[in-house]
TIKEDREN-420843 format. One record per atom (N, C-alpha, C): residue number from 1; atom name; x, z, y. Coordinates in steps of 0.02 Angstrom, whole numbers, padded with zeros to 5 digits. Layout:
<pts>
{pt NUM,"CA",{X,Z,Y}}
...
</pts>
This chain:
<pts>
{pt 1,"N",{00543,06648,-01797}}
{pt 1,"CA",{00506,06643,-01735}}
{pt 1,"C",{00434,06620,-01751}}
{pt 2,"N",{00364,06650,-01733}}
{pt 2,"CA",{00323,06645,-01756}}
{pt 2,"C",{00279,06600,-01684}}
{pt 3,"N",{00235,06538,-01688}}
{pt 3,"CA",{00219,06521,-01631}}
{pt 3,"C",{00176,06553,-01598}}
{pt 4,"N",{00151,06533,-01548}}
{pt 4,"CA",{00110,06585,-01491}}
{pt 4,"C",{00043,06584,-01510}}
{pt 5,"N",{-00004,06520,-01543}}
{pt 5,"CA",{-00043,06526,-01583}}
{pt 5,"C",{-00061,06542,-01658}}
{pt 6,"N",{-00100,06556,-01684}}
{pt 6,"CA",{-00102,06566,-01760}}
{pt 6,"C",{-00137,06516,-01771}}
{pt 7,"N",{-00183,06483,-01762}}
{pt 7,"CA",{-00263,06457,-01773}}
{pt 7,"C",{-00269,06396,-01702}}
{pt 8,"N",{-00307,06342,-01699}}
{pt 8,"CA",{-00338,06305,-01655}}
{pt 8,"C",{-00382,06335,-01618}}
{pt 9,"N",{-00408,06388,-01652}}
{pt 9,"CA",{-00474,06439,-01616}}
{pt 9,"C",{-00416,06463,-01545}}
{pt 10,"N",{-00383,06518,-01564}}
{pt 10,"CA",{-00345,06548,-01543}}
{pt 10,"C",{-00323,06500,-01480}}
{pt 11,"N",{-00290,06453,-01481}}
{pt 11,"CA",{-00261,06392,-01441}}
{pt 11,"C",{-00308,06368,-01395}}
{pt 12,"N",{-00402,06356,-01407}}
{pt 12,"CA",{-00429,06330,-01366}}
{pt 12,"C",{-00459,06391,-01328}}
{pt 13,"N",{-00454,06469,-01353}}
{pt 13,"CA",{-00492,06525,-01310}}
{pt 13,"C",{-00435,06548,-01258}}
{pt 14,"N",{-00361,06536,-01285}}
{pt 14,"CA",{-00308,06551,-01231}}
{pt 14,"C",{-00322,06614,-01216}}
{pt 15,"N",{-00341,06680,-01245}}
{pt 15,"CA",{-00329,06716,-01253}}
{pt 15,"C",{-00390,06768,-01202}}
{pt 16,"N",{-00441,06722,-01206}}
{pt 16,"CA",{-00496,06749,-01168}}
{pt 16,"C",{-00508,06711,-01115}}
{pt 17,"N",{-00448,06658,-01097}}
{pt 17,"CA",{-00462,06650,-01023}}
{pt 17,"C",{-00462,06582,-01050}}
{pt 18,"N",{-00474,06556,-01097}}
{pt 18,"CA",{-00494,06470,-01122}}
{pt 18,"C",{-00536,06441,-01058}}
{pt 19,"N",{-00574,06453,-01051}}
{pt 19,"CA",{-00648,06463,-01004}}
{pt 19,"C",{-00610,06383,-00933}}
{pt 20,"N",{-00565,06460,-00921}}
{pt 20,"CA",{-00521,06456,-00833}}
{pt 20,"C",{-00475,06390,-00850}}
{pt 21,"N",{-00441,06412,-00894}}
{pt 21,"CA",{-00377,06359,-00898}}
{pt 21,"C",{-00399,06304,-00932}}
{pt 22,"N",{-00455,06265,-00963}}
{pt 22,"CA",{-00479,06198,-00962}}
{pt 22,"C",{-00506,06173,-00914}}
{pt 23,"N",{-00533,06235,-00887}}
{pt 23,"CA",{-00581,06217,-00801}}
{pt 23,"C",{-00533,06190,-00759}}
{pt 24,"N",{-00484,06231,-00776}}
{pt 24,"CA",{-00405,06205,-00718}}
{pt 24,"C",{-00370,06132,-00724}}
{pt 25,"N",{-00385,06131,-00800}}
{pt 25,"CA",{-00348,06086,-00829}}
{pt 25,"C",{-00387,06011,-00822}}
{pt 26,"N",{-00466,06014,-00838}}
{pt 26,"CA",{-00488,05949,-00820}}
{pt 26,"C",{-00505,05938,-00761}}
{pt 27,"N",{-00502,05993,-00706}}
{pt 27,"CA",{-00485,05960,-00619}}
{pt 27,"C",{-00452,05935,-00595}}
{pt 28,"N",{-00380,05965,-00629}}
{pt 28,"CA",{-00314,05940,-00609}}
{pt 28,"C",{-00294,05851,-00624}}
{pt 29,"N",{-00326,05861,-00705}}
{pt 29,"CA",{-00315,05772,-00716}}
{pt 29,"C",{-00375,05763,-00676}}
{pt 30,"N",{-00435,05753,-00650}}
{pt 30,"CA",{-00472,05722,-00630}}
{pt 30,"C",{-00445,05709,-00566}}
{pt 31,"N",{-00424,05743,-00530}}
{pt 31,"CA",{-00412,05746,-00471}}
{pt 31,"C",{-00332,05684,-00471}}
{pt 32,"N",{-00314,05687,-00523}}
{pt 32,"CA",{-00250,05624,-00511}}
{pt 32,"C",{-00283,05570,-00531}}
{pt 33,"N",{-00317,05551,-00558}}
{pt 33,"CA",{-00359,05496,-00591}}
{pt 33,"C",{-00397,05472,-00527}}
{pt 34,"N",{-00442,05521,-00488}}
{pt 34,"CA",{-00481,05514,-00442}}
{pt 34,"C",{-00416,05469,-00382}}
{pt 35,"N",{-00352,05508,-00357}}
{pt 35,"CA",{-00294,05492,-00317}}
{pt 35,"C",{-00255,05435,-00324}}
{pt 36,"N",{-00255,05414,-00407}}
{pt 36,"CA",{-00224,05361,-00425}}
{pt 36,"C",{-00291,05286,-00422}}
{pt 37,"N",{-00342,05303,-00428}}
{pt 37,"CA",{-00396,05256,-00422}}
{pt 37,"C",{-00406,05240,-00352}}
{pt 38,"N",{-00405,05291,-00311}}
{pt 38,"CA",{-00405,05288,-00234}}
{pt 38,"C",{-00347,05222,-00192}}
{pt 39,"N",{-00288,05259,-00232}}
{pt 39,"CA",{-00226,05229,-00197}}
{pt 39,"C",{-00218,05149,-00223}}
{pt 40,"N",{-00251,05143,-00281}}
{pt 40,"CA",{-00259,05068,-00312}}
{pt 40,"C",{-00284,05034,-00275}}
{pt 41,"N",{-00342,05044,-00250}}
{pt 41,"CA",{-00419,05018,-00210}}
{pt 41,"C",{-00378,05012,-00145}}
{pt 42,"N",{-00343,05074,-00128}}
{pt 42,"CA",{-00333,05051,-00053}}
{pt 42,"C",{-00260,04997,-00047}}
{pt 43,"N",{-00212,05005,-00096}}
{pt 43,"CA",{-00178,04942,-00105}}
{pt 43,"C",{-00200,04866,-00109}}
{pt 44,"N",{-00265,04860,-00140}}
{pt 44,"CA",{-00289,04808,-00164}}
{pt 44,"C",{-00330,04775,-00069}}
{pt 45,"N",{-00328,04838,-00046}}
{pt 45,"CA",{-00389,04810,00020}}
{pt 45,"C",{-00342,04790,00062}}
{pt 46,"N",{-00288,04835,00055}}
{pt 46,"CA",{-00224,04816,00120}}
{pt 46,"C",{-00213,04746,00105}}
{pt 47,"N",{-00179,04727,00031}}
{pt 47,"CA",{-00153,04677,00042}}
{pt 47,"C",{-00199,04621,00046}}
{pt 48,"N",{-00268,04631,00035}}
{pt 48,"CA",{-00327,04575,00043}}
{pt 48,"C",{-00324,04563,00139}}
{pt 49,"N",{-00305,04621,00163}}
{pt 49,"CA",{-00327,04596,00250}}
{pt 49,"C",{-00271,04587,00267}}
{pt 50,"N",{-00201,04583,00237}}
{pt 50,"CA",{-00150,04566,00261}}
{pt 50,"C",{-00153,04485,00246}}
{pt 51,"N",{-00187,04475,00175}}
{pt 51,"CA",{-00179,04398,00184}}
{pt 51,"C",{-00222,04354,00209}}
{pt 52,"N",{-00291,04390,00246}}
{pt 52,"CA",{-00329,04370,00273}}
{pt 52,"C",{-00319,04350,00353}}
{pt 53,"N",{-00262,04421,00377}}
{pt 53,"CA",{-00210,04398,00439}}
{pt 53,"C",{-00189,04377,00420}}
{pt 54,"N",{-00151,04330,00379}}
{pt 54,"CA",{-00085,04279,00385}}
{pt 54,"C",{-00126,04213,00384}}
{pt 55,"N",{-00178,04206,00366}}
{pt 55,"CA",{-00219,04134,00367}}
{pt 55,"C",{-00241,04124,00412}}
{pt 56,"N",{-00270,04187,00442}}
{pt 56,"CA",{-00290,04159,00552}}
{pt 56,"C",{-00241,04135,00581}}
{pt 57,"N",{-00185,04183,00572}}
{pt 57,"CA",{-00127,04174,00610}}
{pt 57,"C",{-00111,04107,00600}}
{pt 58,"N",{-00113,04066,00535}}
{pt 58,"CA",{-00089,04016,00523}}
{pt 58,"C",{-00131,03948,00542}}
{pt 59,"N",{-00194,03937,00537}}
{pt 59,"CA",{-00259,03902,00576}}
{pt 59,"C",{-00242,03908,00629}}
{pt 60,"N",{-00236,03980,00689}}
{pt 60,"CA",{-00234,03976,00734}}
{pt 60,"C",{-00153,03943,00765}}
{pt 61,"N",{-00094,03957,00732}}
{pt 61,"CA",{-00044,03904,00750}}
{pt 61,"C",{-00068,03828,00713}}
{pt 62,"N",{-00076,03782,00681}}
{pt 62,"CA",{-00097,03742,00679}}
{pt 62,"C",{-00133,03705,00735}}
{pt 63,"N",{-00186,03759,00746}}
{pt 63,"CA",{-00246,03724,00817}}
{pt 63,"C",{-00193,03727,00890}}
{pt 64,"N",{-00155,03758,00866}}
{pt 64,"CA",{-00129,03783,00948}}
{pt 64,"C",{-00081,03719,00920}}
{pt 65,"N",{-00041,03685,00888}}
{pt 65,"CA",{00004,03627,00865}}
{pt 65,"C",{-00026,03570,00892}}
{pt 66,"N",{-00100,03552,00862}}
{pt 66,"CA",{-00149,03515,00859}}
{pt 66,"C",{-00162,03496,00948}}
{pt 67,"N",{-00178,03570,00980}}
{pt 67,"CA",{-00194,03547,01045}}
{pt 67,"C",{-00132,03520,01087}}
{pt 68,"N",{-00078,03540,01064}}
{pt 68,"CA",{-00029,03531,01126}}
{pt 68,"C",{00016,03454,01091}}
{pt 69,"N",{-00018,03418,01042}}
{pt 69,"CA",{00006,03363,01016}}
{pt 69,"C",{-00041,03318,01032}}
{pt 70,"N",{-00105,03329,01047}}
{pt 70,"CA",{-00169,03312,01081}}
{pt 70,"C",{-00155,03275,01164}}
{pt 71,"N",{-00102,03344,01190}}
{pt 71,"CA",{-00087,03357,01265}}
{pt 71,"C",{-00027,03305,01292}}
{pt 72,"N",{00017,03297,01239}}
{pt 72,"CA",{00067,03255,01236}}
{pt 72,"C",{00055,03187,01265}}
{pt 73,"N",{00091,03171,01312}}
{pt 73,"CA",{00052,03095,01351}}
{pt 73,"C",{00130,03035,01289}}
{pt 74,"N",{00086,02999,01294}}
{pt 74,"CA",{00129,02944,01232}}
{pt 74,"C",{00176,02903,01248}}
</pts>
């Protein structure tokens, strides 16, 4: 069984159509690189304003503790 290339030449021209199928080839990874960088960033923002809601939420029960312990006659 003889392989489909002879040569590295041969392998990077792909048989005329070298051109197309690296063009294809470094969009395709760019485009997951670009998707996987995206989806990082937007993980990283979610969970930054999720814990930015849980600390209002938490000040604001506190103050609301604060006032109605304030309200409390002794």
């Amino acid at each position: 069984m003889s392989p489909a290339f002879h040569s590295w030449s041969q392998f990077w021209a792909m048989g005329g159509y070298g051109f197309y199928v690296w063009l294809s080839v470094f969009v395709a990874l760019s485009v997951m690189v670009i998707l996987i960088g995206h989806s990082t960033y937007q993980r990283r923002y979610l969970l930054a304003s999720i814990a930015t809601k849980q600390d209002r939420e938490q000040r604001m029960m506190a103050a609301k503790k604060r006032k109605q312990n304030a309200e409390e006659p002794l």
